[in-house]
C-alpha positions as CSV (number, residue, x, y, z in Angstrom):
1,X,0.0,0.0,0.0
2,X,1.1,4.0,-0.7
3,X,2.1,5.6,2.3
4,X,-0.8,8.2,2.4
5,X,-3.2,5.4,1.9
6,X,-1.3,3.7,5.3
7,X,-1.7,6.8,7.1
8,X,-5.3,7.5,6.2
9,X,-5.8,3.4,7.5
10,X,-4.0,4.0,10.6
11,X,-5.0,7.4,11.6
12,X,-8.6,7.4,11.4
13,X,-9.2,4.7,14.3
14,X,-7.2,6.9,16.5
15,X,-8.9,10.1,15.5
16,X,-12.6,9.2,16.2
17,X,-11.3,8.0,19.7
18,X,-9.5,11.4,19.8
19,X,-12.9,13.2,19.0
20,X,-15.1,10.7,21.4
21,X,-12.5,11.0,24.4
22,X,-12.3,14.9,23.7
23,X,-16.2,15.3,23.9
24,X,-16.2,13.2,27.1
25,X,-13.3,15.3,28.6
26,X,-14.9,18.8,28.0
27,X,-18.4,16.8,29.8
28,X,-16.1,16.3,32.4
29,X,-14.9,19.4,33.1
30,X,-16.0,21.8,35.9
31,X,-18.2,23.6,33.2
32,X,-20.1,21.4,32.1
33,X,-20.2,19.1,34.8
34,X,-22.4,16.2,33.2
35,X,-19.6,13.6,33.0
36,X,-18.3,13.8,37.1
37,X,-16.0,11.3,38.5
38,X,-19.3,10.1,40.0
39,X,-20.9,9.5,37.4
40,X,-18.3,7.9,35.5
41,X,-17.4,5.7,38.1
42,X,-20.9,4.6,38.2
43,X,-21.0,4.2,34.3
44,X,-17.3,2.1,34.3
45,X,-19.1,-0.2,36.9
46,X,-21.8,-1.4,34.2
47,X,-19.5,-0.8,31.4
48,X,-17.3,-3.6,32.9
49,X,-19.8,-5.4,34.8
50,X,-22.6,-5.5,31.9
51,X,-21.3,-4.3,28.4
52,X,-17.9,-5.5,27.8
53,X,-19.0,-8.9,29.2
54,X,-21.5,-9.1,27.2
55,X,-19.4,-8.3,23.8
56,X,-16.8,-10.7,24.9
57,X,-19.4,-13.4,25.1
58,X,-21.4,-12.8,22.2
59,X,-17.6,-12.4,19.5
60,X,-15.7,-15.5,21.2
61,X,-19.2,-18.0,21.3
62,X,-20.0,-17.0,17.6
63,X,-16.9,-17.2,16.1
64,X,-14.3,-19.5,17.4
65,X,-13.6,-23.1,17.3
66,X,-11.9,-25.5,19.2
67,X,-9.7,-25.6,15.9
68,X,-9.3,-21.6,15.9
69,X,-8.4,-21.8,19.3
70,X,-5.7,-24.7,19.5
71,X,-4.8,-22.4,16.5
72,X,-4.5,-19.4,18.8
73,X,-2.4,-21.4,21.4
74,X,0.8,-18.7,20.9
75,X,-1.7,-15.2,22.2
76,X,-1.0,-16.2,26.1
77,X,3.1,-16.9,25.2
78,X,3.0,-13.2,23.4
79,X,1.3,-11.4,26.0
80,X,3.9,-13.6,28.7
81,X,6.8,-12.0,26.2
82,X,4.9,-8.9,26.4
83,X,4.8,-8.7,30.0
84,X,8.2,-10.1,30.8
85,X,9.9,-7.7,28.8
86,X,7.7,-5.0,30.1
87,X,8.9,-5.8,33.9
88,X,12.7,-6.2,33.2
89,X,12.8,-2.6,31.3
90,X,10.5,-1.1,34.1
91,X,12.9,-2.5,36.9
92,X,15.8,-0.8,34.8
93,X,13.7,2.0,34.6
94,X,13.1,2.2,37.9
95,X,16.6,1.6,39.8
96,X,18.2,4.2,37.2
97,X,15.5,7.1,37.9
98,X,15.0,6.4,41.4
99,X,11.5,8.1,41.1
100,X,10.4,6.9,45.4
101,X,10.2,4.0,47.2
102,X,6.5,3.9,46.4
103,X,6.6,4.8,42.7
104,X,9.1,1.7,41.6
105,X,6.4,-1.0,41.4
106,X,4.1,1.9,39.7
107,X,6.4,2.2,37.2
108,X,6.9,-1.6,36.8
109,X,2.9,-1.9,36.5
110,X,3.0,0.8,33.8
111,X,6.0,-0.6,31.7
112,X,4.3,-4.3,31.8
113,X,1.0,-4.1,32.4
114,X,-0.7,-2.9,29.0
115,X,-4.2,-1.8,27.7
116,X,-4.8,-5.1,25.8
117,X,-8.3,-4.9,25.5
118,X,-10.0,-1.5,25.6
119,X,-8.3,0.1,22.9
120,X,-7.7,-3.0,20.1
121,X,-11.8,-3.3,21.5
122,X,-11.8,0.2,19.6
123,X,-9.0,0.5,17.2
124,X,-9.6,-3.5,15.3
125,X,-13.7,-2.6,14.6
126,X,-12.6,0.3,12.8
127,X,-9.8,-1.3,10.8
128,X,-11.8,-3.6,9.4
129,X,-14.6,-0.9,8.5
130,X,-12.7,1.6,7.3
131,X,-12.7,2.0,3.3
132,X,-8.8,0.6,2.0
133,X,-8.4,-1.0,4.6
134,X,-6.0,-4.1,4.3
135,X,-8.1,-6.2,6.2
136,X,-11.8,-5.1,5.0
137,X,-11.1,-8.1,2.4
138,X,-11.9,-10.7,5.2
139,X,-15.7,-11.5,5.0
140,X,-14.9,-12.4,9.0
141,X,-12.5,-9.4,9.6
142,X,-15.2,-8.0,12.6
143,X,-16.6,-11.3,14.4
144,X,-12.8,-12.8,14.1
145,X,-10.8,-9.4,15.0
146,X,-13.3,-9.3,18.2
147,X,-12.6,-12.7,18.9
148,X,-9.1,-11.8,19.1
149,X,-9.3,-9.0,21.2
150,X,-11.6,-10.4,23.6
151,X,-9.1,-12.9,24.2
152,X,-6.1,-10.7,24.6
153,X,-8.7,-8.8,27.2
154,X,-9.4,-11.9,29.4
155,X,-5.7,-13.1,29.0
156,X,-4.1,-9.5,29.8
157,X,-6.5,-9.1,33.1
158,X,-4.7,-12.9,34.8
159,X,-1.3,-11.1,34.2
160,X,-2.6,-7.6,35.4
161,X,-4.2,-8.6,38.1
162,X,-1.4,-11.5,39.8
163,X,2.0,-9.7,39.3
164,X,0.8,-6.0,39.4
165,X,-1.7,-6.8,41.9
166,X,1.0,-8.1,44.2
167,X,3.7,-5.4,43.3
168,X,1.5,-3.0,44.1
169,X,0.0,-4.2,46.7
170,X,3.6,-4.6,48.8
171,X,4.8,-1.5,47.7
172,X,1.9,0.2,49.4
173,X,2.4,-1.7,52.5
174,X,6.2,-0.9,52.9
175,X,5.7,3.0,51.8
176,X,2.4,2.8,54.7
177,X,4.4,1.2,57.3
178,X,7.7,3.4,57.3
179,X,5.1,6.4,57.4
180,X,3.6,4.6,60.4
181,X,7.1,3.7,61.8
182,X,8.1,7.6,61.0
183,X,5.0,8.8,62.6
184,X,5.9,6.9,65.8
185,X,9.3,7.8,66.5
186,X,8.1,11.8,65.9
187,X,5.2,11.2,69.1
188,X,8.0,9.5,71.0
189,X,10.7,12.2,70.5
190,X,7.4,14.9,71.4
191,X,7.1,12.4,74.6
192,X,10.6,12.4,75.6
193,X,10.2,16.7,75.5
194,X,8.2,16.2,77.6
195,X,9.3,13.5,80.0
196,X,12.5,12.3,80.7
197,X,11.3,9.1,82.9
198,X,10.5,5.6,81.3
199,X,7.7,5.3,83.8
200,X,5.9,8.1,81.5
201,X,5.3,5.7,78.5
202,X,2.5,3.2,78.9
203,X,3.5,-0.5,76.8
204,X,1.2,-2.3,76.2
205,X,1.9,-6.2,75.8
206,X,1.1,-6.5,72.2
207,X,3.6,-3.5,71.3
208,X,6.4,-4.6,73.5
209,X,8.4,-6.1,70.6
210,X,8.6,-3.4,68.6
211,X,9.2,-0.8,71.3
212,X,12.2,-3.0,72.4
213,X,14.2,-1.8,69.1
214,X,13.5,1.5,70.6
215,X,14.6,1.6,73.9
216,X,18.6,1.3,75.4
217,X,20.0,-2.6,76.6
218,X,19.2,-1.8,80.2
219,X,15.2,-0.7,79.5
220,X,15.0,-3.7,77.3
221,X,16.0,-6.2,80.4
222,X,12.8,-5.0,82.2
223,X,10.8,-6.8,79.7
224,X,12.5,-10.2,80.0
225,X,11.7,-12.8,82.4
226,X,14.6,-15.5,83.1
227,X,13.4,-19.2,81.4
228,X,13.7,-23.0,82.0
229,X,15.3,-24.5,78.9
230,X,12.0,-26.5,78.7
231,X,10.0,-22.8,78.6
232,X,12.5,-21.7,75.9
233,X,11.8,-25.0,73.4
234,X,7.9,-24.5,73.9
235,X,8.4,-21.4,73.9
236,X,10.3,-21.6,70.5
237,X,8.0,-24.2,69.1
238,X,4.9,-21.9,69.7
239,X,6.6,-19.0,67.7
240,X,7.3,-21.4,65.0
241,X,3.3,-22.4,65.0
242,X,2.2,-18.6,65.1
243,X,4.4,-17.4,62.6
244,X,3.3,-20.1,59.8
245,X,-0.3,-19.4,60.6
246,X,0.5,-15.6,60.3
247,X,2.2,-16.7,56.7
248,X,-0.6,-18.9,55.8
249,X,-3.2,-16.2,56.6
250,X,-1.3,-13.2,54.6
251,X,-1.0,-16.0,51.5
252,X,-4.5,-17.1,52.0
253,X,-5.7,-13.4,52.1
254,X,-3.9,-12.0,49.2
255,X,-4.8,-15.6,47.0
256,X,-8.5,-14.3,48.4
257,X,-8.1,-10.7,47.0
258,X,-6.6,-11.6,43.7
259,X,-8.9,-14.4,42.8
260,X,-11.8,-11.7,43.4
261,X,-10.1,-9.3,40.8
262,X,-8.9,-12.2,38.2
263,X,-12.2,-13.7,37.9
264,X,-13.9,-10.5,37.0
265,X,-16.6,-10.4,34.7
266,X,-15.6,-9.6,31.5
267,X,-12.9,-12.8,32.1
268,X,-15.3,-14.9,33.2
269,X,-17.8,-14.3,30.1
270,X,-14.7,-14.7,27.7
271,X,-14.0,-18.1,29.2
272,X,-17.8,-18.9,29.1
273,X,-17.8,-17.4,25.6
274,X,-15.0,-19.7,24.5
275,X,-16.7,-22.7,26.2
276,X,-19.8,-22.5,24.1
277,X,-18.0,-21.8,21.0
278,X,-15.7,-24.6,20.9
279,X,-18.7,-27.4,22.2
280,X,-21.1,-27.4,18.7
281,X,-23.9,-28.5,20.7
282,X,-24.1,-25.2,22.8
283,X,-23.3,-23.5,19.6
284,X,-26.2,-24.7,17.5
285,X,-28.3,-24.2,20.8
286,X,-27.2,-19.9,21.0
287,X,-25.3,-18.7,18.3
288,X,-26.7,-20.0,15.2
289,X,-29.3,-18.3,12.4
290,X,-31.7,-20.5,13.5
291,X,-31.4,-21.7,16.9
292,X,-33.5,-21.9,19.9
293,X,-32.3,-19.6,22.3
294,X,-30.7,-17.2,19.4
295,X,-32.6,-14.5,21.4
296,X,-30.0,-14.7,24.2
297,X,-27.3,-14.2,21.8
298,X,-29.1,-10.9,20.1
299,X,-29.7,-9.2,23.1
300,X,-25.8,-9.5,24.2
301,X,-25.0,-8.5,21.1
302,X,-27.1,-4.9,21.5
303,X,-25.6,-4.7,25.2
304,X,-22.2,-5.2,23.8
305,X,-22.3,-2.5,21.3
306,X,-23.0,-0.2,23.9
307,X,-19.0,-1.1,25.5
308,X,-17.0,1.0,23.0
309,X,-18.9,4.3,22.8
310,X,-18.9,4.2,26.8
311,X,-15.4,3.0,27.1
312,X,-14.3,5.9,25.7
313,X,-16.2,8.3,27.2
314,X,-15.0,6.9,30.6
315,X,-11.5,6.8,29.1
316,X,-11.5,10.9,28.1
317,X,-13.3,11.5,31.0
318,X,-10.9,10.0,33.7
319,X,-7.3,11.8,31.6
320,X,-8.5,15.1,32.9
321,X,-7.4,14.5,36.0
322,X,-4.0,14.3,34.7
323,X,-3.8,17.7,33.8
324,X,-3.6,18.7,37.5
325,X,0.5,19.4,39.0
326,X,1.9,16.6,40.4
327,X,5.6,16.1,42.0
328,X,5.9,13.2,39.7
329,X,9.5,13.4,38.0
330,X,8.8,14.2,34.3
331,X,11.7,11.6,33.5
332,X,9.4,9.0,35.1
333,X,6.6,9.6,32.1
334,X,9.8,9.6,29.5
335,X,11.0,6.3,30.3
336,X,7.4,5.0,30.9
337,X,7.0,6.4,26.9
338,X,10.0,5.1,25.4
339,X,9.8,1.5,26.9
340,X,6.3,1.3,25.7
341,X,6.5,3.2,22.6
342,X,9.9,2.3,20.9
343,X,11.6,-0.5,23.0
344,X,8.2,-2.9,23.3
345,X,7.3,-2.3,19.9
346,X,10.6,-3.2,18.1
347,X,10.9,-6.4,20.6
348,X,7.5,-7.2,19.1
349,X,8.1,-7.1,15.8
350,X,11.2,-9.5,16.7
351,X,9.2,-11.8,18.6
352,X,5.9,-11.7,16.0
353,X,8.4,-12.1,13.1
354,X,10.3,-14.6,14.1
355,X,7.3,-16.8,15.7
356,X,5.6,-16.3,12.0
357,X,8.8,-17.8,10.0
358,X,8.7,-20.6,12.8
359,X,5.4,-21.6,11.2
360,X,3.8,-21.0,15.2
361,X,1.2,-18.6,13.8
362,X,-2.3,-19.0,11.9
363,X,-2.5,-17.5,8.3
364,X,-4.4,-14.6,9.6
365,X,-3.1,-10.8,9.2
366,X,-5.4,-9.8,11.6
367,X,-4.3,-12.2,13.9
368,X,-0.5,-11.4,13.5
369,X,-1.3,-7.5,13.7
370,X,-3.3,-7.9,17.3
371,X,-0.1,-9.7,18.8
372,X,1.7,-6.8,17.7
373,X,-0.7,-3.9,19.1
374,X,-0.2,-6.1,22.4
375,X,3.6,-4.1,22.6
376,X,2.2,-1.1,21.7
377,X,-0.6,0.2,23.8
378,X,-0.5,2.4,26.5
379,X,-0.7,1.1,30.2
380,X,-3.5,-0.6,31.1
381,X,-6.6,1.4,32.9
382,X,-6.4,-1.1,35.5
383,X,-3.6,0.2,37.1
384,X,-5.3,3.5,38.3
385,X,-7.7,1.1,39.6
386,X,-5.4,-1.0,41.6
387,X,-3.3,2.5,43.0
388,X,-6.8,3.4,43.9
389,X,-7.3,0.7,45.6
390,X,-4.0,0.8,47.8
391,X,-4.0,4.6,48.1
392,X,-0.6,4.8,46.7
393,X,0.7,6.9,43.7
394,X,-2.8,8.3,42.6
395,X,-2.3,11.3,41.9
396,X,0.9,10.3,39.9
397,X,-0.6,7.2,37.8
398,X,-3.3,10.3,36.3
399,X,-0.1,12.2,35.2
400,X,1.3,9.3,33.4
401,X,-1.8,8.1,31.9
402,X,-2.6,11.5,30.7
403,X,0.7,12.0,28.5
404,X,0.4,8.2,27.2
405,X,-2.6,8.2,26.2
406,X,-1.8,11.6,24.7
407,X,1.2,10.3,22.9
408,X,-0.7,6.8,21.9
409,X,-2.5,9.3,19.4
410,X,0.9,9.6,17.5
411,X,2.1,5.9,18.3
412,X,-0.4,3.7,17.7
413,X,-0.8,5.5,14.2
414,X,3.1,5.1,13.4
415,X,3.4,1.6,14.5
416,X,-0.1,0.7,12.5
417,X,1.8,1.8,9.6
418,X,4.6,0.3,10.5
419,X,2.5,-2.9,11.1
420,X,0.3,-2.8,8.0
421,X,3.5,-2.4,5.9
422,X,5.2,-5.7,7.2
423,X,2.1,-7.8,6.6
424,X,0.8,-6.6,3.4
């Protein structure tokens, strides 16, 4: 293809999420108002709860096979090549730039974590729509490059929500407790201002430990008690019992908490999806012209098509916030952009190329050009969600989200080019 005909292919996908996400942003301003963080909250809950599920379903039951799908066996090892290479260049990242104790796993998260489903859920339908486009000549281009993406989507989220889940998660608590541990030696120094007698501080039993580290050898002998040998092994024994039921109960807990996020909704109607798709019987019973239940199958359908216009909305909506000032290192966002916009993408196109010459890969375009959009999008939206839900680099994760999704506009269009140009 001529390279103005490339451009026009790969540019307007990103524009008419350009125009969508800028009519949601100027909703979302103080102005206007109509598009609040409370309302778009509310509207991501059904988006993800109700739409995008429903889409996910409706694209993976009516179009894949179990054939298609032993086909598709080498999407999970690219988005585990995605994501390893995404951690090692964020660790780099990280230990070069130095950007806080609490902003190293955010910047991991952002380097590997990527939006494999939202935006291909966006930029793919359009592809195959758009007149000249390379892939309009498939009959299947829509049902199939849904298919795809819906995959990538419920693939991406058990990656997004194990590793970064975790990473974030122990981040938070070490940044929380040396605040904590901060905060206490500041009330202690006021107390000793104000007393100079040990009789003045009141231990309790369960805090006796850790104020032990904080008092001189000869306070510390008031708390111990001379022991039997026999008191010591019980003793010892009893420690050894209490600390692997704490360990079990912190690795019970956070299995708990990340099972909740992995089996979300849109993940668990992609598997379902892929379950009636590859067993004919269930098929013929949902997704065909003429079968008994076909109403179940139409009425997803109109709730899915409601997932991209909201997506985006919510999408333009939320980036606003990034315009506020942050103290967030603007090196942090460069790296962040040139690991995900240059280093990823030319790894992919190593790792896509050689798996195609392997013979690992389908005769599918389509198929070929989703694995490589999996090294080029932006972080995934998740993340915010996770930071939210820690309370850890908020403000920060809206500052980097606002200048790569800002500069996606420009990448995604060069690399579709780029793309386009290798497999046609």
């Amino acid at each position: 293809m001529k390279f103005w005909s490339l451009l026009i292919v790969a540019w307007m996908p990103i524009l008419e999420v350009l125009l969508i996400g800028s009519v949601a942003a100027l909703l979302a301003t103080s102005y206007i108002n109509i598009l609040s963080s409370e309302a778009r909250k509310h509207v991501n809950k059904i988006v993800f709860a109700v739409f995008v599920p429903a889409l996910s379903f409706t694209c993976l039951a009516e179009s894949v096979t179990l054939k298609d799908l032993i086909s598709w066996w080498f999407m999970p090892v690219n988005l585990a090549i995605t994501f390893s290479i995404g951690v090692s260049l964020g660790w780099i990242a990280a230990k070069i730039i130095i950007p806080g104790s609490h902003l190293q796993s955010l910047v991991i998260a952002c380097c590997s974590g990527g939006n494999w489903g939202t935006l291909p859920l966006i930029i793919v339908p359009a592809l195959c729509s758009e007149p000249g486009s390379p892939f309009q000549k498939a009959s299947d281009c829509d049902s199939k490059g849904l298919s795809y993406v819906s995959l990538s989507l419920a693939l991406g989220n058990i990656f997004i929500w194990t590793h970064n889940y975790c990473v974030i998660e122990r981040s938070a608590k070490i940044h929380k407790g040396r605040f904590m541990k901060n905060s206490d030696l500041s009330k202690i120094r006021d107390a000793d201002l104000e007393s100079t007698e040990v009789s003045c501080y009141v231990v309790r039993e369960e805090d006796k430990g850790e104020y032990e580290t904080l008092l001189p050898p000869s306070t510390k002998a008031d708390f111990e008690e001379p022991k039997s040998k026999n008191d010591t092994s019980v003793d010892a024994i009893t420690n050894s019992r209490g600390r692997f039921q704490e360990i079990w109960n912190i690795f019970k807990k956070n299995a708990e908490d990340v099972m909740e996020f992995l089996l979300t909704p849109p993940t668990i109607a992609a598997f379902i999806g892929l379950f009636v798709g590859v067993i004919p019987t269930f098929k013929s019973l949902i997704t065909v012209e003429d079968a008994p239940l076909r109403v179940i199958q139409s009425s997803l359908k109109i709730l899915g098509n409601a997932s991209i216009p909201c997506t985006i909305l919510i999408l333009g909506g939320n980036l606003t916030k990034g315009i506020q000032k942050s103290a967030l290192k603007p090196l942090v966002v460069v790296a962040i952009t040139v690991i995900r916009y240059v280093l990823l993408p030319i790894c992919g196109i190593g790792v896509v190329t050689g798996a195609d010459k392997l013979g690992f890969l389908p005769e599918s375009p389509l198929f070929k050009y989703v694995l490589l959009i999996q090294f080029t999008v932006p972080p995934a939206m998740s993340i915010g969600t996770i930071a939210q839900l820690f309370e850890v680099g908020e403000e920060e994760c809206s500052v980097i989200f606002f200048w790569t999704y800002l500069i996606a506009a420009v990448a995604l269009t060069v690399w579709s080019m780029v793309y386009m140009s290798i497999l046609f």
